[in-house]
C-alpha positions as CSV (number, residue, x, y, z in Angstrom):
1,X,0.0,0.0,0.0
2,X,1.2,3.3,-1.0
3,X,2.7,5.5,2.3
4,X,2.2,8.8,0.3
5,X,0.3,11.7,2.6
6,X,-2.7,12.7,1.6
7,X,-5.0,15.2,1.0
8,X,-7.1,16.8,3.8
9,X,-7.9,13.8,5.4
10,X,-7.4,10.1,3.8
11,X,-9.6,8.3,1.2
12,X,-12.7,6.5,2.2
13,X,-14.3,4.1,0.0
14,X,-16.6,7.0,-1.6
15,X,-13.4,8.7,-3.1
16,X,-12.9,5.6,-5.8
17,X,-17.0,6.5,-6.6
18,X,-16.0,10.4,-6.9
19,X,-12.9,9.8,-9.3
20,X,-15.2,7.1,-11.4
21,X,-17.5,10.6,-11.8
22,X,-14.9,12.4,-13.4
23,X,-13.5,10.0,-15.6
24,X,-17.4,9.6,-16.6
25,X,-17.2,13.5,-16.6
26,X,-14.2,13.6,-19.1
27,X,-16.1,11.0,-21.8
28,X,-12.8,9.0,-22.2
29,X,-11.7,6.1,-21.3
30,X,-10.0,4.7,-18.3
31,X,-6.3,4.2,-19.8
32,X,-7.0,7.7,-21.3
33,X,-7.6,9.2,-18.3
34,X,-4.9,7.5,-16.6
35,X,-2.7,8.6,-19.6
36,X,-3.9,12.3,-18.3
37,X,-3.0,12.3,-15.2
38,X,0.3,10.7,-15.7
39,X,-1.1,7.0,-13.5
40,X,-0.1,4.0,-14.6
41,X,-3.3,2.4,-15.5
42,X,-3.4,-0.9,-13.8
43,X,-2.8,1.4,-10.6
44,X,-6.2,3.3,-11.4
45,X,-7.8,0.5,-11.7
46,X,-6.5,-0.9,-8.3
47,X,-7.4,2.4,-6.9
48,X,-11.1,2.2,-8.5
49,X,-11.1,-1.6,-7.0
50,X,-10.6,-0.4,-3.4
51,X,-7.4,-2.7,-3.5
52,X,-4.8,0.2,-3.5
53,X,-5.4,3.3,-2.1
54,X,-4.5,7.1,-4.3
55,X,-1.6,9.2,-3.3
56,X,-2.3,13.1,-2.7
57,X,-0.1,13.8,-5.6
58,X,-2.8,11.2,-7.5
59,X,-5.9,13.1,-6.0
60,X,-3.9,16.4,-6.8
61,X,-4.0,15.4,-10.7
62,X,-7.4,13.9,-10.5
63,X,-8.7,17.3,-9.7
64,X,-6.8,19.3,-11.6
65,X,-8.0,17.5,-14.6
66,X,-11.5,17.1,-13.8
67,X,-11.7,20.7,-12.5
68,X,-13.5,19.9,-9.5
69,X,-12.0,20.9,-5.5
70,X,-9.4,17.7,-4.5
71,X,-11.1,17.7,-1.1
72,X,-14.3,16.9,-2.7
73,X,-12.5,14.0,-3.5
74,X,-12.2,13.1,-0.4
75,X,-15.6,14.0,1.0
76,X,-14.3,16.9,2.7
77,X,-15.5,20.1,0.6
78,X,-17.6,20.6,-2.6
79,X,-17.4,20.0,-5.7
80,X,-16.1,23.2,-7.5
81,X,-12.9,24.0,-8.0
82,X,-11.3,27.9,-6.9
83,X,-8.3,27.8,-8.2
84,X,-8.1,28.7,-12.6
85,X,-8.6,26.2,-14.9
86,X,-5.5,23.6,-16.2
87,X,-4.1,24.7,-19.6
88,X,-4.8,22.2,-22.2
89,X,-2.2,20.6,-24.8
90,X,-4.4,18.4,-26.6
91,X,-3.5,19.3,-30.8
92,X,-2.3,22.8,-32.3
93,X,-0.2,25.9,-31.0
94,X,-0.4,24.8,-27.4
95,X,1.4,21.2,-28.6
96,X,3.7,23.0,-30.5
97,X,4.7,25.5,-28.1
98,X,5.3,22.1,-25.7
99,X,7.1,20.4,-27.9
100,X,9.4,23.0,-28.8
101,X,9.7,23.5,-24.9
102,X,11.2,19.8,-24.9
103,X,13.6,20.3,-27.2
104,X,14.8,23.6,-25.8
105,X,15.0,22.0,-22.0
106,X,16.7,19.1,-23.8
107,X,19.2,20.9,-25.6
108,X,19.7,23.8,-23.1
109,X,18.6,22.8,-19.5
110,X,15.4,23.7,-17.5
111,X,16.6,27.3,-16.5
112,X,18.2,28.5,-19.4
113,X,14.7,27.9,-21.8
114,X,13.2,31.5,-21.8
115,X,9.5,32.5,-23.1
116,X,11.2,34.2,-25.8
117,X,13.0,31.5,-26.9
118,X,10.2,29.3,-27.0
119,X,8.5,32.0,-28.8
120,X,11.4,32.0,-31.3
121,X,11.3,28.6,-31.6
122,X,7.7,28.8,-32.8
123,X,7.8,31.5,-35.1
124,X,5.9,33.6,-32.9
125,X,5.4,36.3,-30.3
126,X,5.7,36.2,-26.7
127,X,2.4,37.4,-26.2
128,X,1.3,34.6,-28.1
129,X,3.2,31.8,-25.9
130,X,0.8,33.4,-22.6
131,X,-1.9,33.9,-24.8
132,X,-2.4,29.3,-23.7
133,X,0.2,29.7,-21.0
134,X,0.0,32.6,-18.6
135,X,3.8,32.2,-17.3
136,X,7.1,30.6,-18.0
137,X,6.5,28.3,-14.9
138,X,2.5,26.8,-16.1
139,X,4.8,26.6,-19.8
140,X,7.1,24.4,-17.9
141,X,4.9,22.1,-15.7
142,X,3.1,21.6,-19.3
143,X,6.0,20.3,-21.3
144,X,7.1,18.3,-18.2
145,X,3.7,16.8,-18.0
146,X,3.8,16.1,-21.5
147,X,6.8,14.6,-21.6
148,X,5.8,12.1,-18.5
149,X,2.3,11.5,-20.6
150,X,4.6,10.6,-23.8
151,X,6.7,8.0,-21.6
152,X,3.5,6.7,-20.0
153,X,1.7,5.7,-23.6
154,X,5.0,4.4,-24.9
155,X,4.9,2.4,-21.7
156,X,1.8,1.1,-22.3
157,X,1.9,0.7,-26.0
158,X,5.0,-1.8,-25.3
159,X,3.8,-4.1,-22.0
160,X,0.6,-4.5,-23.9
161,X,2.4,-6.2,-26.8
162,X,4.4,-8.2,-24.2
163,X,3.5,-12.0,-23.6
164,X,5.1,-12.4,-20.1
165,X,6.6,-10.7,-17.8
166,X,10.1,-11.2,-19.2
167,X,9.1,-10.5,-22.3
168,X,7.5,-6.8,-20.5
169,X,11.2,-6.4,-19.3
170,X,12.7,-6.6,-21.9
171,X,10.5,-4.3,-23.3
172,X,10.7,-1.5,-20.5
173,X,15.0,-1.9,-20.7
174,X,14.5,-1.3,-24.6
175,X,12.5,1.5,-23.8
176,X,14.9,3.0,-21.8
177,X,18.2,2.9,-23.6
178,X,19.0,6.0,-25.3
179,X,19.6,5.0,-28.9
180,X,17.3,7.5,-30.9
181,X,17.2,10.7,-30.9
182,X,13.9,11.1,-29.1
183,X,15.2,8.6,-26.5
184,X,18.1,10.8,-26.0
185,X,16.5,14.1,-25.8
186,X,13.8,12.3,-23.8
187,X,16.1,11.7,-21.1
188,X,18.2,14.9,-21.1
189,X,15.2,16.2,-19.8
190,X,15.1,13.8,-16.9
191,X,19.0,14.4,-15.7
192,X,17.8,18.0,-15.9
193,X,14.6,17.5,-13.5
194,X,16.5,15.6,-11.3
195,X,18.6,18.4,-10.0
196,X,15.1,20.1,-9.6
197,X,13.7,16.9,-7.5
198,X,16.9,17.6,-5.4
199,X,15.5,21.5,-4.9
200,X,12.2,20.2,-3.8
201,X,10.8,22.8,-6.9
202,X,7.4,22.1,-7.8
203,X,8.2,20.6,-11.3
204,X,11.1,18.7,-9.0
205,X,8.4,16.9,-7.3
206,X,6.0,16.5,-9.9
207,X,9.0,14.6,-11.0
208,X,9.9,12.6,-8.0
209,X,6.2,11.3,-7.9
210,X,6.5,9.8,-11.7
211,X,9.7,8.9,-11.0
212,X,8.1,6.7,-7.8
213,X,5.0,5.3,-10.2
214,X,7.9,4.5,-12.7
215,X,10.1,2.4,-10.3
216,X,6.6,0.7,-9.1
217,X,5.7,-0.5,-12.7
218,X,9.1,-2.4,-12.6
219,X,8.1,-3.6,-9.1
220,X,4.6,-4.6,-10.7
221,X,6.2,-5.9,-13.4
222,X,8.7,-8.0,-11.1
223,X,6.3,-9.2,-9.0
224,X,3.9,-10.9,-12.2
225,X,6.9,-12.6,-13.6
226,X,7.5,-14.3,-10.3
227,X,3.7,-15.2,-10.3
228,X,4.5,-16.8,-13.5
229,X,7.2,-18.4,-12.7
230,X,9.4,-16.8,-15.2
231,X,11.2,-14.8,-12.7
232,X,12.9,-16.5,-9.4
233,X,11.0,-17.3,-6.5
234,X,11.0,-15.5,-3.8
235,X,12.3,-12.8,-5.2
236,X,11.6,-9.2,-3.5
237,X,9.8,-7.2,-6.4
238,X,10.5,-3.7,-4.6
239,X,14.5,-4.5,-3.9
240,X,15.2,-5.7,-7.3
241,X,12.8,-2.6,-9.2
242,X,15.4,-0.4,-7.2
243,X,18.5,-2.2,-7.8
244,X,17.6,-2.4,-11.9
245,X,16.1,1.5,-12.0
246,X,19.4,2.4,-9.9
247,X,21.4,0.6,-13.0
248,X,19.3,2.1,-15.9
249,X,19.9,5.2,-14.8
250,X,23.5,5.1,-13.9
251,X,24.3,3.7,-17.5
252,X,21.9,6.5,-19.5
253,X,24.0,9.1,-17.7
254,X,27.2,7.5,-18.8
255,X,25.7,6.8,-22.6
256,X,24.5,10.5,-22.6
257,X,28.1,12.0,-21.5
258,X,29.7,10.1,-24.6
259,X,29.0,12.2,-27.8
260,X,29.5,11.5,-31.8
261,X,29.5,8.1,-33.1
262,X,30.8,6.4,-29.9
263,X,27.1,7.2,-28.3
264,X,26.1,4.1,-30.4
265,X,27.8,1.7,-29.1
266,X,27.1,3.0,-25.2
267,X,24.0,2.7,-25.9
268,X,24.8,-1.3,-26.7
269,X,26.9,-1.8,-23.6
270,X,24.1,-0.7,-21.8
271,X,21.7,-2.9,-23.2
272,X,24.1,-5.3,-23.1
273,X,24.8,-5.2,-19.3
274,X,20.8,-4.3,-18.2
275,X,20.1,-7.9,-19.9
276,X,22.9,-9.5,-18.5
277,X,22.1,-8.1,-15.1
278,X,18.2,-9.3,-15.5
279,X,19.7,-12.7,-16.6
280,X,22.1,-13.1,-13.7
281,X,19.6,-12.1,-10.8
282,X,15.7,-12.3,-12.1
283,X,15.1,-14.7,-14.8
284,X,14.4,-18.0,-13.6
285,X,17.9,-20.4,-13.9
């Protein structure tokens, strides 16, 4: 059970009812919402079962993108929201400008991106950028959130082609070794948000709490594989998601501080020594 505080009081059994409303509310479906809110969706659904209690940082999101007061939630306030409305990024200049955030965080790191850049970037005015954004730090909670909703439907995309639980991580160690160019920018942003986690900013924690649901999908994912028997027994899911996130991210820095034609074939060692490491101490002998 998650140990995350939450919001004004904890979570009764009517707050699973209340976030079923406003996925109703929001006309999508489930793994679309939970795409959204940056969940991993077979954690919204263990939420919605009553078998796994939401995090405040869950309920935080839920509300933000539902529009409705996060203590109502929880039973503990009404329904309607005070604070303004959550910016959209669904198609057009608002995806744009995000993207084009991305690549300029990527390339340049988090506090060096200005509005006028991004503007730049764009081909358009500054007054356009907070015409959808109404400051540089809403602009930059966006194109993090983005990003995390990118990771979390490529995520998805791959378990769900998966057969096993091997097979899922060896599709999640794929996933994270930075060959392409999108892989590579893609986590250039992360080094860069993990010096914000260590300032306890607000993108810093939005980061620390998708960084947490990250490392719990590899726990999850740990944890079936043992079910099936393709993984050892009596293996600790939580100990060995930490040990193998630890490594990932240890080797992506090392294969992104390599440059020019040599990035290549970091990228190979790493994949090379994640599947030897998931050989050696998870598969099954």
């Amino acid at each position: 059970m998650e140990t995350d505080d939450v919001l004004d009081g904890a979570p009764t059994a009517d707050t699973a009812a209340r976030v079923r409303e406003v996925i109703a509310a929001a006309g999508v479906s489930q793994r679309e919402f939970a795409r959204r809110v940056v969940m991993d969706p077979s954690k919204l659904s263990r939420s919605l079962s009553g078998t796994r209690r939401f995090t405040a940082a869950e309920l935080a999101r839920i509300a933000d993108e539902g529009r409705v007061d996060a203590g109502w939630l929880l039973g503990t306030r009404s329904r309607e929201k005070a604070a303004a409305p959550t910016v959209g990024v669904d198609g057009g200049r608002p995806l744009q400008i995000v993207r084009e955030t991305v690549r300029l965080i990527a390339e340049h790191g988090f506090h060096a991106v200005r509005v006028a850049d991004i503007a730049r970037a764009c081909a358009t005015s500054s007054a356009a950028i907070h015409y959808h954004f109404p400051g540089r730090a809403e602009l930059l909670e966006a194109a993090v959130r983005w990003c995390m909703d990118e990771d979390t439907a490529r995520r998805a995309t791959r378990l769900a082609e998966a057969d096993d639980a091997a097979a899922e991580l060896r599709q999640l160690i794929a996933l994270q070794t930075p060959r392409t160019a999108q892989q590579r920018r893609q986590w250039a942003v992360w080094l860069d948000l993990w010096a914000e986690a260590a300032r306890s900013t607000a993108v810093g924690r939005l980061h620390s709490e998708y960084y947490r649901q990250w490392r719990e999908t590899v726990a999850d994912v740990v944890r079936r594989g043992v079910g099936q028997g393709v993984f050892r027994a009596g293996l600790d899911p939580q100990a060995a998601a930490l040990t193998l996130t630890a490594l990932i991210d240890g080797l992506a820095t090392h294969v992104l501080s390599v440059g020019g034609p040599s990035s290549a074939a970091a990228a190979d060692a790493m994949h090379a020594a994640l599947t030897t490491h998931v050989t050696d101490t998870i598969l099954a002998p």
